[in-house]
C-alpha positions in Angstrom: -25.2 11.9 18.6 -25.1 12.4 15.1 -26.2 9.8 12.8 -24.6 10.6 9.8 -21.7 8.1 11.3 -21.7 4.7 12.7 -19.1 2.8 15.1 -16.7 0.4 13.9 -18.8 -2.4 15.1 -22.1 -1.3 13.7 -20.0 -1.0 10.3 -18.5 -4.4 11.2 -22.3 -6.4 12.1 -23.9 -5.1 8.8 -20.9 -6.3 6.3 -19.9 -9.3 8.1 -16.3 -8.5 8.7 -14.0 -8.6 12.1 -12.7 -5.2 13.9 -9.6 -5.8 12.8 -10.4 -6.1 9.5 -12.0 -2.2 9.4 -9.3 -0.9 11.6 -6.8 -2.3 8.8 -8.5 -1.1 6.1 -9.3 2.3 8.0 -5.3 2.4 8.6 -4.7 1.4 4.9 -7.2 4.5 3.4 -9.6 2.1 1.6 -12.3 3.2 4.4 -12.5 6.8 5.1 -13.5 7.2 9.2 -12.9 10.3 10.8 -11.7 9.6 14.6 -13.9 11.6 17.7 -12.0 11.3 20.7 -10.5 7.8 20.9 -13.2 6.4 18.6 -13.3 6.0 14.9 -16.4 6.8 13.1 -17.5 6.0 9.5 -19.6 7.9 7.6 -22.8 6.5 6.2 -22.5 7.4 2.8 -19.4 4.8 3.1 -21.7 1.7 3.7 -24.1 3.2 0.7 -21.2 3.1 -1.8 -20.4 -0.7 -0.4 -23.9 -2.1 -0.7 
């Protein structure tokens, strides 16, 4: 697998956040994710710009 994205719930365990949280903001366009299959994936770079 690629590792230039991580899961939802890796993204959720290092910011401290619920799923539903990320899926809201992925819905809303304040996260960018890009979806494989039935599963959303967010790039790395994303959690960079948070920190």
């Amino acid at each position: 697998m690629d590792k230039s994205y991580m899961t939802v719930k890796e993204f959720c365990e290092r910011l401290q956040v619920s799923t539903s949280t990320v899926y809201r903001m992925i819905k809303a366009g304040q996260i960018p994710a890009v979806k494989f299959g039935r599963y959303w994936k967010i790039p790395w770079s994303v959690f960079d710009t948070i920190r």
